[in-house]
C-alpha positions as CSV (number, residue, x, y, z in Angstrom):
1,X,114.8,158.4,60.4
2,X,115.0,157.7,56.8
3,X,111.7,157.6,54.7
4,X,111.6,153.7,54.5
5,X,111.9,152.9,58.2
6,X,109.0,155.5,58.7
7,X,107.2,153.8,56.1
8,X,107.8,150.1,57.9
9,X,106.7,151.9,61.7
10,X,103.5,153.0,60.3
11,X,103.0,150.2,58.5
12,X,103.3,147.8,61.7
13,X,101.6,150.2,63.7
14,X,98.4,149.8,60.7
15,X,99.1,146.2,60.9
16,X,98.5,145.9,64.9
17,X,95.9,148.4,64.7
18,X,94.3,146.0,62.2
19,X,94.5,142.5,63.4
20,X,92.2,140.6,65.7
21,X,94.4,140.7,69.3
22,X,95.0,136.8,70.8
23,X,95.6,136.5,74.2
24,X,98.5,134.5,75.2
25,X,98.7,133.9,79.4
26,X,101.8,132.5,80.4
27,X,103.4,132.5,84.0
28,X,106.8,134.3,84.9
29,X,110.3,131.7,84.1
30,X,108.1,129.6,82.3
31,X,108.2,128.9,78.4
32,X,105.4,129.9,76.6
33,X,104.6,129.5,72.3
34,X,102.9,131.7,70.1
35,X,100.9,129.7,67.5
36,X,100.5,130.4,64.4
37,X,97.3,130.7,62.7
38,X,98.9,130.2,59.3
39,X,99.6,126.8,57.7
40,X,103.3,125.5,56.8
41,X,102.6,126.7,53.1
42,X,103.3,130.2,53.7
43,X,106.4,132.7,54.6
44,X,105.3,133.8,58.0
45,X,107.8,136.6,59.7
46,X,107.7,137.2,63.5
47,X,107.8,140.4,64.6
48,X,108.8,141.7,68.5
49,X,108.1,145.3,69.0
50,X,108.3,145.9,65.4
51,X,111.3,144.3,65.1
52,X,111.2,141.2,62.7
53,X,113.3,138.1,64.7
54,X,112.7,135.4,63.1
55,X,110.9,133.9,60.0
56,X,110.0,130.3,58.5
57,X,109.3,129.7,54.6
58,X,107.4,126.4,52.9
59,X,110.4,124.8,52.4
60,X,110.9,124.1,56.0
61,X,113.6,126.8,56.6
62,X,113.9,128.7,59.7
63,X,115.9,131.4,61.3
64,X,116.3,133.2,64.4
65,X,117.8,136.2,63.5
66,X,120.5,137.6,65.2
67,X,119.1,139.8,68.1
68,X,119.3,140.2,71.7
69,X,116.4,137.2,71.7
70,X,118.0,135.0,69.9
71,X,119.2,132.8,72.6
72,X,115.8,132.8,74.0
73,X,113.5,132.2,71.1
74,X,112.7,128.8,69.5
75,X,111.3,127.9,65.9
76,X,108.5,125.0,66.6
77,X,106.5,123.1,63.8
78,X,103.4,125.5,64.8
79,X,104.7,129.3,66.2
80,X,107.7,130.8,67.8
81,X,108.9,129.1,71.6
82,X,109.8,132.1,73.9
83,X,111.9,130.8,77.0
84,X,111.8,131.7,80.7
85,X,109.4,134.8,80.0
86,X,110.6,138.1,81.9
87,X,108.2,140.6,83.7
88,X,109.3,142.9,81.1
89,X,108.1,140.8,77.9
90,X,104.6,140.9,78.5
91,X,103.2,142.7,75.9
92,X,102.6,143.2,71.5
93,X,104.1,140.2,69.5
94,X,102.8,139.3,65.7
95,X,103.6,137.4,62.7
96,X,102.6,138.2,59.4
97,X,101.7,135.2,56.6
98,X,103.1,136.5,52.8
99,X,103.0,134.5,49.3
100,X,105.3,135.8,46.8
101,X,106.2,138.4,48.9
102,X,102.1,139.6,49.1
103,X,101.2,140.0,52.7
104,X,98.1,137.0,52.9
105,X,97.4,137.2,56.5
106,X,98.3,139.0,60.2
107,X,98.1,137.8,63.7
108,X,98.4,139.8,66.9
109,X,99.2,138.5,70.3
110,X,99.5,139.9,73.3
111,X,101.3,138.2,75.9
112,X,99.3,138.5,79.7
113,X,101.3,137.0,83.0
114,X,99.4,134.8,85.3
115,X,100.6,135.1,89.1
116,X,100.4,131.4,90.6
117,X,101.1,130.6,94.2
118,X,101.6,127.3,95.8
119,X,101.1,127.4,99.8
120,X,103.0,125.6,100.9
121,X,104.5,123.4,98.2
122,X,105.9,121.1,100.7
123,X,103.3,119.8,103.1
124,X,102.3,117.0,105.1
125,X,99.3,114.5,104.6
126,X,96.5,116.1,106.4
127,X,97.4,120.0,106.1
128,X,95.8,123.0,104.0
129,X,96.7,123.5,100.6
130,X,95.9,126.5,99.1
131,X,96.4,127.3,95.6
132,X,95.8,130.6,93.7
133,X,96.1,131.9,89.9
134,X,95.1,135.6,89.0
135,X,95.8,138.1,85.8
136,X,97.4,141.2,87.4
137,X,96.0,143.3,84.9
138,X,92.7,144.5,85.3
139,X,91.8,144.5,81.6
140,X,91.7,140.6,82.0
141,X,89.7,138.4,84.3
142,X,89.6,134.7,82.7
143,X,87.6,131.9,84.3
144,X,90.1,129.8,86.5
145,X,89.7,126.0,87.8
146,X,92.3,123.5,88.6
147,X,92.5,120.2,88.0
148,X,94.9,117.8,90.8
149,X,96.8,114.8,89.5
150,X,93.8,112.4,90.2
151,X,91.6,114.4,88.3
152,X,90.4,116.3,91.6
153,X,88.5,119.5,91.1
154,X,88.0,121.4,94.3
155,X,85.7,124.6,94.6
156,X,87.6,127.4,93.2
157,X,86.7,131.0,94.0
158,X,88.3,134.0,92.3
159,X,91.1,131.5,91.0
160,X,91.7,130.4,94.3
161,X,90.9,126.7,95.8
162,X,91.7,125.1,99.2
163,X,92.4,121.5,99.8
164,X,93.0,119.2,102.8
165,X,95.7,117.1,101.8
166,X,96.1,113.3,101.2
167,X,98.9,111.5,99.3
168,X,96.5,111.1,96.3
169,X,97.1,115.5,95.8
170,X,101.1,114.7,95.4
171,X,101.9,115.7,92.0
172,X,101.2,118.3,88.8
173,X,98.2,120.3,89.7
174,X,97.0,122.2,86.7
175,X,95.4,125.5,86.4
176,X,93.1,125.8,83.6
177,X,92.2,129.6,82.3
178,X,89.3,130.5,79.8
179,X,89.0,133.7,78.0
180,X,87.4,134.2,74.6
181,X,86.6,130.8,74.1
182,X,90.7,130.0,74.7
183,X,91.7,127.6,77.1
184,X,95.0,128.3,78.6
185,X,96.7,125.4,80.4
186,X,99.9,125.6,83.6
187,X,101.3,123.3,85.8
188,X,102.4,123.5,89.3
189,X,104.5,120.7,91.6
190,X,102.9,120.0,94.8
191,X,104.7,117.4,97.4
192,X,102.7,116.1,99.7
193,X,104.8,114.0,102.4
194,X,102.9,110.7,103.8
195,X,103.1,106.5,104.2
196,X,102.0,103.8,102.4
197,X,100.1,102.0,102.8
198,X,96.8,104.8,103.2
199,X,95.0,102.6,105.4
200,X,96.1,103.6,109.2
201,X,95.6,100.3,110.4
202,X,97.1,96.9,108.1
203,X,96.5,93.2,109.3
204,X,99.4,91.2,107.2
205,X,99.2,87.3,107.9
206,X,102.3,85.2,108.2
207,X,103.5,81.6,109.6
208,X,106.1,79.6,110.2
209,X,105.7,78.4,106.8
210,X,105.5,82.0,105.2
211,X,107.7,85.2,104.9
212,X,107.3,88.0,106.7
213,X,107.0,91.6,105.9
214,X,105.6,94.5,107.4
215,X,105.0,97.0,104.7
216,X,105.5,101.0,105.3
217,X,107.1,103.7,102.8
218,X,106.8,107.1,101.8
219,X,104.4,108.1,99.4
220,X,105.3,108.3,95.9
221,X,106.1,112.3,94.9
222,X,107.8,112.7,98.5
223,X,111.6,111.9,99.4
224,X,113.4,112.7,102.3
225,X,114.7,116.0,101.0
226,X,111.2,117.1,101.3
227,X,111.0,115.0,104.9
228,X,113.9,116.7,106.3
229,X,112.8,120.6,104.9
230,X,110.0,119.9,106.7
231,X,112.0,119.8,110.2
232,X,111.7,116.2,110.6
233,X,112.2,114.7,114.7
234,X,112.4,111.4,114.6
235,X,111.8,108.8,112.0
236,X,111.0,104.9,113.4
237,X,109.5,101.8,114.3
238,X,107.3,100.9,117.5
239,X,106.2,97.6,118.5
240,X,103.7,96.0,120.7
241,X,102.9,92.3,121.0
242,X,99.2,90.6,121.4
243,X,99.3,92.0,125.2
244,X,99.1,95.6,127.1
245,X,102.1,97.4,126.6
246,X,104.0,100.6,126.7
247,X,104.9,100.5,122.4
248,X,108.7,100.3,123.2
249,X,111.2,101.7,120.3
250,X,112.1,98.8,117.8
251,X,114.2,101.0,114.9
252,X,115.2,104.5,114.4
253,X,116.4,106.5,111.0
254,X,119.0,108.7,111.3
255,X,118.3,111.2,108.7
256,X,121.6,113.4,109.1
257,X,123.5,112.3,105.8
258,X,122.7,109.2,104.1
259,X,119.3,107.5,105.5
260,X,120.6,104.6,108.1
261,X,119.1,102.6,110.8
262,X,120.5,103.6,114.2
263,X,119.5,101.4,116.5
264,X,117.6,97.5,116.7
265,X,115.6,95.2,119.2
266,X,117.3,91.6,119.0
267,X,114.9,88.8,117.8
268,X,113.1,90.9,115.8
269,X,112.0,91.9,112.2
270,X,115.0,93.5,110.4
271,X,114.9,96.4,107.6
272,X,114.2,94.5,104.0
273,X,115.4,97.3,101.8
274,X,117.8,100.4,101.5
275,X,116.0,103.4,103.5
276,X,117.2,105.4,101.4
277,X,114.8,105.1,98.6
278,X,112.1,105.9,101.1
279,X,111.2,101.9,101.8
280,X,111.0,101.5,106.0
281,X,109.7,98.1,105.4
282,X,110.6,95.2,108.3
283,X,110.8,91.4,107.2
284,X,112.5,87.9,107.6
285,X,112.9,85.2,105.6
286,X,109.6,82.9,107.8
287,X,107.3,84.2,110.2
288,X,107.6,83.4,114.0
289,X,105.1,83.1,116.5
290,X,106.8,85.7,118.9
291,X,106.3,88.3,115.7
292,X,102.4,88.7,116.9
293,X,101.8,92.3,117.2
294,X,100.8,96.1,116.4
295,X,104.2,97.2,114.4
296,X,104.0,101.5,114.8
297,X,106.2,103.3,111.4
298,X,106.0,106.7,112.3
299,X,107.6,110.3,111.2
300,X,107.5,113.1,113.4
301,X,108.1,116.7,113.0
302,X,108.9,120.2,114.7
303,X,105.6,121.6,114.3
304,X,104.1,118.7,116.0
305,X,102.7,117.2,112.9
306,X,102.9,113.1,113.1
307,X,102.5,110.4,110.4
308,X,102.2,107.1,111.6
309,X,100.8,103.6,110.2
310,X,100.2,100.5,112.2
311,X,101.0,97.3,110.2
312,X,99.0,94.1,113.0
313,X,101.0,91.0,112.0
314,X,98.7,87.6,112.9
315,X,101.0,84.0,112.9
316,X,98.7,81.5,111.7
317,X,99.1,77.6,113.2
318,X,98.5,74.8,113.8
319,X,97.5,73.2,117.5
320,X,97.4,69.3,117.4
321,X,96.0,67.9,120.5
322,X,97.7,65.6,122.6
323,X,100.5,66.0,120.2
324,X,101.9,65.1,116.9
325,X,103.1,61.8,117.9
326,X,100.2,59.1,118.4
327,X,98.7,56.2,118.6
328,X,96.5,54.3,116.2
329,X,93.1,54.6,117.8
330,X,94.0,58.0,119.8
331,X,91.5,60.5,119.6
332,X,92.9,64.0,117.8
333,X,92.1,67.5,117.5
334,X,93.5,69.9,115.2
335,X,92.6,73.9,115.5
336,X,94.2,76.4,112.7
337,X,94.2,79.9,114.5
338,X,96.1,82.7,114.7
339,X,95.5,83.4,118.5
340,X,92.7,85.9,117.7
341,X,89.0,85.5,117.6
342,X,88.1,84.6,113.4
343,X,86.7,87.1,111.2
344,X,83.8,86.8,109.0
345,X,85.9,87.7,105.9
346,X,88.4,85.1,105.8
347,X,88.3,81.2,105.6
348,X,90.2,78.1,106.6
349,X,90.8,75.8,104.1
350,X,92.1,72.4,105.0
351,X,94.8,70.3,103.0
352,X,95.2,66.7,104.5
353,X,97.8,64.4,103.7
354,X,97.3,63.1,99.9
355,X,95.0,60.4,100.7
356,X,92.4,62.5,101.9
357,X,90.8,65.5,100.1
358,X,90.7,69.2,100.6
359,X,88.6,70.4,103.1
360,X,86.9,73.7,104.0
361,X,85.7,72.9,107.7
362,X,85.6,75.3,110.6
363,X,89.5,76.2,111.7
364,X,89.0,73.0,114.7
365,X,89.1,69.4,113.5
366,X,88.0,66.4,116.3
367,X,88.5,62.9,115.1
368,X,87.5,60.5,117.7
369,X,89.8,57.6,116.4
370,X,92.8,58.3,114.2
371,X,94.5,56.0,111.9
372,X,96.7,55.9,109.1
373,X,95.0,58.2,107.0
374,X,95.5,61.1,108.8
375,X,99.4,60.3,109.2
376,X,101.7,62.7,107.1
377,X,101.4,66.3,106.7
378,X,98.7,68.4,107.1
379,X,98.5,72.4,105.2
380,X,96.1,74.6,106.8
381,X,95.4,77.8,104.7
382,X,94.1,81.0,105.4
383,X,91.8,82.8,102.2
384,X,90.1,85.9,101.7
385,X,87.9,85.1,98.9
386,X,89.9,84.1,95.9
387,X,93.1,85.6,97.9
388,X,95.5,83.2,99.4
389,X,97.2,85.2,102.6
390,X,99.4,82.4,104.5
391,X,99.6,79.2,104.8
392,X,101.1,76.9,107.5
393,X,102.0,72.8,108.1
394,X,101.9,70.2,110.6
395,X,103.8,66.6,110.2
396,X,101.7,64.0,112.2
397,X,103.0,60.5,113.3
398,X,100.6,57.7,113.6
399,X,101.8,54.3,114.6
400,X,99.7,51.4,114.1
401,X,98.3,49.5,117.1
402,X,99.5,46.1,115.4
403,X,102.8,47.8,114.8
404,X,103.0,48.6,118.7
405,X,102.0,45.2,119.9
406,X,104.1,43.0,117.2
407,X,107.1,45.0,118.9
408,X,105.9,44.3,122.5
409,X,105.9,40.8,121.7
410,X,108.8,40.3,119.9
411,X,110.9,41.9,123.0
412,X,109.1,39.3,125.1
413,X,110.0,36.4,123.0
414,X,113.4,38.2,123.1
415,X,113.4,38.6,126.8
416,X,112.2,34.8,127.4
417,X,114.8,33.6,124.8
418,X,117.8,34.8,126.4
419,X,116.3,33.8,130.1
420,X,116.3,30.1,128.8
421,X,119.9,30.4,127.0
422,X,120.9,31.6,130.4
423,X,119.2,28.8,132.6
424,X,120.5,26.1,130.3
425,X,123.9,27.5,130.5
426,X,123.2,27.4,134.7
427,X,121.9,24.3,134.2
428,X,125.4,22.4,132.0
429,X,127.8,24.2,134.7
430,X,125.8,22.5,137.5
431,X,126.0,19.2,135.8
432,X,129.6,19.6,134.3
433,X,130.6,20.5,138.6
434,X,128.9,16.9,139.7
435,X,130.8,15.4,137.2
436,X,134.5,16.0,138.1
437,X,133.7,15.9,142.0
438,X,132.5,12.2,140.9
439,X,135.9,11.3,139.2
440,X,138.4,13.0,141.8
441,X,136.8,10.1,144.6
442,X,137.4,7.3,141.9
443,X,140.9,8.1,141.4
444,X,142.8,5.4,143.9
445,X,144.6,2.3,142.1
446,X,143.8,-0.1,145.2
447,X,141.4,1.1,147.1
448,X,140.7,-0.1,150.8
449,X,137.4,-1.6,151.7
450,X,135.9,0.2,154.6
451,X,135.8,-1.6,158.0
452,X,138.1,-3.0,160.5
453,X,140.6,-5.4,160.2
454,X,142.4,-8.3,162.1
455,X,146.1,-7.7,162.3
């Protein structure tokens, strides 16, 4: 080795021996930057095992030089980018700050791998997550604690937490390491398959006057890719009406290829979207009363694991007693129900026809003697606080008494009009017969005279 390269050896060697050491912890196929303590004003030369690869100057050039890094090294704005980090780069790197070719400043860093392990990173809502980060070298043991993508932080121990799993932990989880006052930040993708919407049991309200839809979907951060590694059974809709029953099979998913729905009941809700965005939701275009029930979306898998959500539909209407048709006078009763006992949380709010105003009485109306202002339509309306859930409407003919009578009488007169026209028509034919019997006997030009007669 010539004189000068001895002379640059040694001198990097005095250099490392010199600096302050940073630690850099980065994970293994993961990017990682060196930063560099030196401002933008300065010619700062980066150095990997004494080798000098690249360089920046004030002027805002930079270079990768050409080595075996080259394709794997990045200039940034603040340090040197190293790509997909081997097992064999962890180790010395530096940079070195000159002015005018006078060295001004020197920075050391020594790259430390970070183990991470995800188990499992597929998993279903209600399983164990358990998440790890340590520093195989035994030089190094930085503070860990992670962070989920809610901003959870569960008890870690040793860099390890455990978590029982909900679809709120679907997402980045972050490790966070400290050493020497340095926080070192990771990320990690955990998938965490389960249906919207979280609360097992739904009540959705419809009417005859009101869509329909029965909501259920997979959590966001999930897809069936994920579903199916999982060693998905059998993905569906049950359905059980207001009575006892055995939950007999409305819909099922075929998962082999492309998401479709296999099989359906007649008369019932239909799919409202593509399945294969991860939407299961049921729907038609107005409730009917024969849609009461306990709708069942479920997922179920090899290892027995099951997700299911049960979406209650209610049919709000209207019962008018004796009927919608009546008489001015009639007594009427009008109950808004949706066939199940009423719960403290919601209201009925009455809307009679426009010459009345709105009402907010219990869901049964008695009116001893209805007239004409409560003919038309009436809008019963279903609230939970300021939230409007359904709605539904009743048309109600009243017919006035004097209405009734004024057409009883006219057919009457009718009835005694055309008797007469008939009896007086009787009556001229009788006469009108009398008449030509009377003329046919007073036809003769000498009539005899009645008697006997001397011959």
């Amino acid at each position: 080795m010539s004189g000068a390269g001895v002379f640059l050896v040694l001198f990097f060697v005095g250099v490392c021996a010199a600096a302050p050491e940073k630690l850099v912890y980065a994970q293994l196929g993961r990017d990682v930057e060196l930063r560099s303590p030196f401002g933008t004003d300065k010619y700062v030369t980066w150095y990997i095992g004494g080798a000098d690869v690249a360089w920046s100057n004030p002027s805002g050039g930079r270079k990768i030089l050409e080595t075996e890094w080259r394709p794997r090294l990045e200039l940034s704005s603040n340090g040197l980018v190293i790509k997909n980090v081997t097992r064999g780069e962890f180790g010395a790197f530096s940079c070195v700050a000159r002015d005018k070719k006078i060295e001004t400043g020197r920075q050391l860093f020594k790259l430390v791998q970070v183990e991470v392990v995800v188990d499992p990173p597929v998993l279903v809502s209600g399983q164990w997550l358990s998440l790890s980060c340590s520093v195989p070298d035994p030089g190094h043991a930085p503070r860990v604690h992670w962070v989920g993508p809610k901003g959870q932080t569960p008890e870690t121990s040793g860099g390890g937490a455990r978590v029982r799993t909900t679809a709120d932990h679907s997402g980045d989880w972050t490790y966070v390491l400290t050493d020497q006052n340095e926080r070192t930040t990771g990320t990690v993708n955990v998938r965490v398959i389960d249906l919207l919407p979280l609360a097992p049991v739904q009540t959705v309200f419809t009417s005859s006057s009101s869509p329909l839809l029965v909501p259920c979907s997979l959590a966001p951060g999930a897809s069936w890719t994920d579903v199916r590694s999982r060693g998905v059974v059998e993905v569906g809709w049950n359905f059980c009406p207001n009575v006892w029953c055995d939950k007999p099979r409305l819909l099922t998913l075929s998962l082999e290829s492309k998401p479709t729905w296999t099989t359906a009941a007649k008369g019932r809700a239909r799919p409202k979207h593509d399945p294969g965005n991860g939407d299961l939701s049921l729907g038609r275009n107005v409730g009917r009363d024969g849609d009461a029930g306990a709708y069942e979306c479920f997922i179920r898998f090899k290892d027995g694991e099951i997700l299911n959500r049960t979406v209650r539909v209610e049919v709000l209407r209207i019962v008018a007693s004796p009927g919608t048709r009546l008489n001015e006078g009639d007594p009427l009763n009008l109950t808004c129900t949706t066939g199940r006992p009423p719960r403290p949380d919601l209201q009925i709010k009455w809307l009679p026809p426009s010459s009345l105003s709105a009402l907010r009485p219990p869901p049964h109306i008695s009116i001893p003697s209805a007239g004409g202002a409560e003919n038309g339509t009436w809008t019963c309306e279903l609230w939970r606080g300021e939230e409007l859930l359904t709605s539904t409407r009743v048309e109600l003919r009243i017919e006035s008494k004097f209405s009734v009578w004024m057409l009883v009488t006219l057919c009457a007169l009718a009835a005694i009009l055309i008797l007469l026209v008939v009896l007086i028509i009787i009556i001229q034919r009788r006469r009108q017969r009398r008449s030509r019997r009377h003329m046919r006997l007073c036809q003769c030009k000498n009539p005899k005279p009645k008697g006997f007669y001397r011959s």
